[in-house]
C-alpha positions as CSV (number, residue, x, y, z in Angstrom):
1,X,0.0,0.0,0.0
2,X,1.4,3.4,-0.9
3,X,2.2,5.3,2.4
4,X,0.4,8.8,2.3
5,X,-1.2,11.8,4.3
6,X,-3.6,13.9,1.7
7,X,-4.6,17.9,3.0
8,X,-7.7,19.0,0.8
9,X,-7.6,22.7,-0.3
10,X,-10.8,24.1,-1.7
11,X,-10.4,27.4,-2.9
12,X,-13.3,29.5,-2.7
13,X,-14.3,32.8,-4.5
14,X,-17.3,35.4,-3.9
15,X,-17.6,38.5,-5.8
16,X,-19.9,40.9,-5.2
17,X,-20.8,44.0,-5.5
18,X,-18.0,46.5,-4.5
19,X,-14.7,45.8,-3.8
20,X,-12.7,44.0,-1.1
21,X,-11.6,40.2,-1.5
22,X,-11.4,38.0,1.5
23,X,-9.4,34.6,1.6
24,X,-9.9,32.4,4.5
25,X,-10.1,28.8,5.7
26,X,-10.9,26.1,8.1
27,X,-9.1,22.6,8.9
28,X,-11.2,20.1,9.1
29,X,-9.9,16.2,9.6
30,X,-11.3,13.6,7.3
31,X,-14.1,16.2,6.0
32,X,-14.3,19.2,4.4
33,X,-17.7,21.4,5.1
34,X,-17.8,24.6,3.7
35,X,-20.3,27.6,2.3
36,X,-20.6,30.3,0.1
37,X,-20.4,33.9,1.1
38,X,-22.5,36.4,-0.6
39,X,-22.3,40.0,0.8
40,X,-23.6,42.9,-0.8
41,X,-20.8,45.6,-1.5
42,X,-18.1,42.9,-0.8
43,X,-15.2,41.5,-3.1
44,X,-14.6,37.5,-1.4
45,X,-12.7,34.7,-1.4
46,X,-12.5,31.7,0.8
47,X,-10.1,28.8,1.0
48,X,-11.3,26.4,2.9
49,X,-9.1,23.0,4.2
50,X,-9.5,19.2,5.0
51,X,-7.3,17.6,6.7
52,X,-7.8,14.0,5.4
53,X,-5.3,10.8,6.5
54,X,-5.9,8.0,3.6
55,X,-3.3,5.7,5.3
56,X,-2.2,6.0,8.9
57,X,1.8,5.7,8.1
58,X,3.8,6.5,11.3
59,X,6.8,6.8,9.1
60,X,5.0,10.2,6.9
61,X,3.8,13.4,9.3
62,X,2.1,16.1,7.3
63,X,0.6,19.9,9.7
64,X,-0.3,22.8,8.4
65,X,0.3,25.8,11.0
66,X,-3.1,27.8,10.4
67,X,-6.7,27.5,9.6
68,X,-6.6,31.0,8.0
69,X,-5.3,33.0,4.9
70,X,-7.0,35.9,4.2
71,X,-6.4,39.5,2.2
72,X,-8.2,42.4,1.0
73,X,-8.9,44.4,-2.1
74,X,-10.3,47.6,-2.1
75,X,-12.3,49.0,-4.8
76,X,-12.0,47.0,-7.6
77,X,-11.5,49.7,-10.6
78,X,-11.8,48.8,-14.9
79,X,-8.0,48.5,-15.0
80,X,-7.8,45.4,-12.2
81,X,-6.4,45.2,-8.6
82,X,-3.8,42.8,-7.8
83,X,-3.4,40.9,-3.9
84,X,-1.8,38.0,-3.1
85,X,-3.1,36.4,0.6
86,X,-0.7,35.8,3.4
87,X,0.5,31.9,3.6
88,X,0.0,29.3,5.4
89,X,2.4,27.2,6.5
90,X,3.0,23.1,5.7
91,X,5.2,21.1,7.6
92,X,6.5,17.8,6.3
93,X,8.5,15.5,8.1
94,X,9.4,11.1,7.6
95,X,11.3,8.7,8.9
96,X,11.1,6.6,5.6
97,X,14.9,6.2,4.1
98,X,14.3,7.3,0.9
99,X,12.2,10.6,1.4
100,X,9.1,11.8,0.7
101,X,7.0,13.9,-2.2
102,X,5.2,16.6,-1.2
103,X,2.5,17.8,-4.5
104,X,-0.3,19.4,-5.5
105,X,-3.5,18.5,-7.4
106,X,-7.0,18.8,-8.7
107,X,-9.1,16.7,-6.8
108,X,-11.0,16.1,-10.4
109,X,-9.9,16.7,-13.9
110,X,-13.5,18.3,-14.8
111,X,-12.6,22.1,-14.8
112,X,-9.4,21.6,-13.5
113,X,-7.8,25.1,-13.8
114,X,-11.4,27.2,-13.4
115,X,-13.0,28.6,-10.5
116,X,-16.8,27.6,-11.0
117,X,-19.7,29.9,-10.0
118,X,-21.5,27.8,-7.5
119,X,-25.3,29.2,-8.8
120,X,-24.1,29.8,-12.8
121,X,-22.0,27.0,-13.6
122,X,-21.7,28.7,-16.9
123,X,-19.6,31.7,-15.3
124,X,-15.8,30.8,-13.8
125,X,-12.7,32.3,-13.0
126,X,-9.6,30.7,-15.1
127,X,-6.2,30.3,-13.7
128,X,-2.9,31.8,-15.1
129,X,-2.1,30.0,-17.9
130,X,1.6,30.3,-17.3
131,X,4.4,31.3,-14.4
132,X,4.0,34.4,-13.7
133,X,6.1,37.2,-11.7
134,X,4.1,39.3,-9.2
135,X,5.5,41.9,-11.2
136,X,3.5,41.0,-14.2
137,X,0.3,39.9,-12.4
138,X,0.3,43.5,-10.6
139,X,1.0,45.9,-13.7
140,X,-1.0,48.4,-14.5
141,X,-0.5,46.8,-18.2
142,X,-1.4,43.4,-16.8
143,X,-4.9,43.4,-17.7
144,X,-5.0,40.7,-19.5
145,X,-4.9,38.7,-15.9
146,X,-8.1,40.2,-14.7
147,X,-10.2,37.4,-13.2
148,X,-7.4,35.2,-12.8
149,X,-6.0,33.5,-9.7
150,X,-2.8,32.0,-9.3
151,X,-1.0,29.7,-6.5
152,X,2.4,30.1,-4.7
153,X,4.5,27.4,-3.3
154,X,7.7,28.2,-1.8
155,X,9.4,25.6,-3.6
156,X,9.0,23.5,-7.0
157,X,10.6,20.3,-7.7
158,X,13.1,20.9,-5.2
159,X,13.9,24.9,-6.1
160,X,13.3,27.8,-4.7
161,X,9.9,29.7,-5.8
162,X,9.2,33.1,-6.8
163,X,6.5,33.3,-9.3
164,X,2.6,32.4,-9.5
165,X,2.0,29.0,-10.9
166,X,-1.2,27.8,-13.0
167,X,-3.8,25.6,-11.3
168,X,-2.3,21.8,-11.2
169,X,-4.0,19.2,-12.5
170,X,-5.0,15.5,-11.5
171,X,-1.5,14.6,-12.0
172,X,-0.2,17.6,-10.1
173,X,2.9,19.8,-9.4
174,X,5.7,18.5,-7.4
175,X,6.5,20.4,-4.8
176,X,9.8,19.1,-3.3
177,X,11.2,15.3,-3.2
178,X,13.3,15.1,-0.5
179,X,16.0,12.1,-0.8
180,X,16.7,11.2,2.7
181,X,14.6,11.0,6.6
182,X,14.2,14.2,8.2
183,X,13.2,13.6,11.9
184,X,13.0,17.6,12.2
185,X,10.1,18.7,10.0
186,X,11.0,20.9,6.5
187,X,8.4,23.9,6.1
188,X,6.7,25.1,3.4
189,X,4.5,27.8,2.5
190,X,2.0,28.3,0.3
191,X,-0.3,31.8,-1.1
192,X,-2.9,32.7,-3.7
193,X,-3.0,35.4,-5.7
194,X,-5.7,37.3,-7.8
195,X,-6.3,39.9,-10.0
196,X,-10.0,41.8,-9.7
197,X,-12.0,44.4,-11.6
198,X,-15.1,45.1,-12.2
199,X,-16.0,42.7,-15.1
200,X,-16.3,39.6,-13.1
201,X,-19.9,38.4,-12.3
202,X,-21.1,38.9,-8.5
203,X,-21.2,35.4,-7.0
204,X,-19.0,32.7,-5.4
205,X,-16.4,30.5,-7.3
206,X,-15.0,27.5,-6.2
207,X,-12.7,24.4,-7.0
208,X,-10.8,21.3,-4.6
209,X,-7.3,20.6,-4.7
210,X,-5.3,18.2,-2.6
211,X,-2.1,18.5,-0.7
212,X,0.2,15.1,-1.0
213,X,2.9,13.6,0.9
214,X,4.0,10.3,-0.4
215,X,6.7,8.2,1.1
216,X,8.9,7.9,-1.8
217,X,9.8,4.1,-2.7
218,X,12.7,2.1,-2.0
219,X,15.0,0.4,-4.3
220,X,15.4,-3.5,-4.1
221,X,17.0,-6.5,-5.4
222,X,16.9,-10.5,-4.0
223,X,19.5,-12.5,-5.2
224,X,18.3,-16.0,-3.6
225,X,22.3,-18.2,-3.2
226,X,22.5,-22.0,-3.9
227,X,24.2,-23.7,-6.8
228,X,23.0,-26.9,-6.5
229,X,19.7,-26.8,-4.8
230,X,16.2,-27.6,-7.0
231,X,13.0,-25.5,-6.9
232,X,15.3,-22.1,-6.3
233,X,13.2,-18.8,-6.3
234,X,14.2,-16.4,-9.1
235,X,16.0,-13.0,-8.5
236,X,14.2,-10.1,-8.2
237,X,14.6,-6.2,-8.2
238,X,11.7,-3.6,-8.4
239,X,10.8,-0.5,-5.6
240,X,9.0,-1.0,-2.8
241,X,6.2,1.6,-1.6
242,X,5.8,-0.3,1.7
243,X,9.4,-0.1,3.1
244,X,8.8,-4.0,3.4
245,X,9.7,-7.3,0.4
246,X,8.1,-10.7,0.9
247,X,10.6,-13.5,0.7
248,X,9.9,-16.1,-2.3
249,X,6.9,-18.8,-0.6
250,X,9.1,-21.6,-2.5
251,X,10.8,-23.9,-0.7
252,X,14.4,-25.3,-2.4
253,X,15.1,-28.3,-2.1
254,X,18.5,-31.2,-2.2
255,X,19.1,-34.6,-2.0
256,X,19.0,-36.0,1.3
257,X,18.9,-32.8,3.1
258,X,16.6,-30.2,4.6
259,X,16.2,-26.5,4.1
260,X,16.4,-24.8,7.1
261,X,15.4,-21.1,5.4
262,X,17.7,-18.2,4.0
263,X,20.7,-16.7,5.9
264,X,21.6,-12.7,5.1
265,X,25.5,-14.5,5.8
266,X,27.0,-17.4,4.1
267,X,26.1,-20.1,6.5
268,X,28.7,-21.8,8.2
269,X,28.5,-25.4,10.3
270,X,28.2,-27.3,7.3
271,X,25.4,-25.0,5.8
272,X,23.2,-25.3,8.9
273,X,24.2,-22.3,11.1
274,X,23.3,-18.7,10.3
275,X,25.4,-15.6,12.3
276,X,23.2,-13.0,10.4
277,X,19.8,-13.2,10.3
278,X,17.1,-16.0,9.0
279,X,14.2,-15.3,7.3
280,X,11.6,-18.2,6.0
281,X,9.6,-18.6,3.2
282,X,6.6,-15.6,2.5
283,X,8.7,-14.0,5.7
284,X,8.9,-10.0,5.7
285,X,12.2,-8.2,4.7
286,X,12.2,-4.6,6.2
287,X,14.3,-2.6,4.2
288,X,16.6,-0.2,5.8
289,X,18.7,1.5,3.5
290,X,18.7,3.8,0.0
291,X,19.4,0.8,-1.8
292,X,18.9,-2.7,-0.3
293,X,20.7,-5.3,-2.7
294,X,19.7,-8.7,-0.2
295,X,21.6,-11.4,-1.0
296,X,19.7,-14.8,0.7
297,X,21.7,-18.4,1.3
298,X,19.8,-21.3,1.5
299,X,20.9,-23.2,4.8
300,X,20.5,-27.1,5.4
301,X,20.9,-29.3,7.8
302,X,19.7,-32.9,8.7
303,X,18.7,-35.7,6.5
304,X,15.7,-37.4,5.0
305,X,15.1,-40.5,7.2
């Protein structure tokens, strides 16, 4: 089972009639609830969050720091008012050897990138269509970005982040992928931005994205060591999502002897001692480092009667 922590973001926009735009939230675990704001002579938007656990994995630990994010604009005007809402904070943290990835993505590919009126589904805000600087997204020549939103991570795909990025899809942005445990949590922020004037229709918008942290998986091979035993197991290699590798259920066999089960050390005592560690048939390998290239030897000892 893939080990993973999901945070649902909906974000959440109401215009009305006037001019200020709100963004705010609430954390909710395993469901998100949420309403519409409609206020006359106020500008909106809400982004609300849902702290969901898929998969209780003690080795993944996903927080964000606050339930709110909000900002303001005043007086919407023909040309277009820029904000960009404070951000909230997401902490990460695994044990897992390998890492985790932290991304984003639309809870459903149907209107992905669009903010949908939640009366007139036939009205919706679209997102940038391309990274964009603050800069640009603020100019007074920047009208071409009225009625668009925008998010900001921190970092993406393991870099620094300065600009607004488009609405992810299904498949989603990566955010970071870390290589190694981090006991101490790594922070992250993350922001919206917007660009209002007075075009857009009075109502409220909305859309769902999720928040995922994935253990990252763990290279493997089995090399199973016996050169003139019958039934042997084939070699494997693959990545494991689980941090765990089932031994190989078949059981070798010789001529007058008995398998005993798999040694991590070449067995010594004729074959029938192990001074590593033994491991049966459909046993559980945890694995324990970047790469894990588990070398098995097939101990005997006794004979058939």
């Amino acid at each position: 089972m893939v080990r993973k922590v999901l945070v649902l973001l909906n974000f959440k926009l109401c215009f009305c009639a006037i001019g200020r735009v709100v963004f705010w939230g609430i954390i909710k675990l395993f469901r998100i609830s949420f309403k519409g704001l409609i206020v006359a002579g106020i500008v909106s938007a809400l982004l609300f969050f849902g702290n969901e656990k898929v998969f209780a994995d003690p080795t993944l630990s996903l927080t964000v720091s606050s339930n709110t994010v909000s900002l303001d604009i005043s007086s919407p005007d023909a040309i277009g008012i820029f904000k960009k809402s404070s951000p909230i904070t997401i902490s990460a943290a695994t044990s897992n050897v390998t890492g985790y990835t932290l991304s984003i993505a639309a809870s459903s590919a149907a209107n992905y990138n669009k903010l949908i009126h939640t009366v007139d589904s036939t009205s919706s805000l679209n997102s940038i269509t391309a990274i964009t600087t603050e800069a640009a997204f603020s100019a007074s020549s920047g009208t071409a970005y009225n009625g668009a939103w925008g998010y900001l991570p921190s970092k993406y795909d393991s870099a620094t982040n300065t600009n607004f990025r488009p609405a992810p899809n299904t498949t989603g942005d990566i955010l970071e992928q870390t290589d190694a445990p981090n006991a101490v949590a790594k922070n992250y922020t993350l922001a919206i931005g917007a660009r209002v004037n007075q075009s857009v229709k009075i109502g409220s918008y909305t859309n769902t994205y999720v928040i995922r942290l994935v253990a990252n998986t763990i290279p493997y091979s089995i090399t199973y060591n016996d050169s003139v035993a019958f039934n042997m197991p084939v070699d494997v290699s693959g990545d494991s999502s689980s941090g765990t590798v089932t031994i190989s259920s078949l059981i070798p066999t010789r001529v007058g002897q008995n398998f005993k089960g798999w040694c991590t050390t070449t067995p010594t005592g004729g074959g029938s001692q192990c001074t590593g560690t033994t491991y049966q048939p459909s046993s559980s390998y945890t694995l324990t480092g970047t790469t894990n290239d588990i070398v098995l030897y097939a101990m005997w000892g006794g004979t058939f009667d």
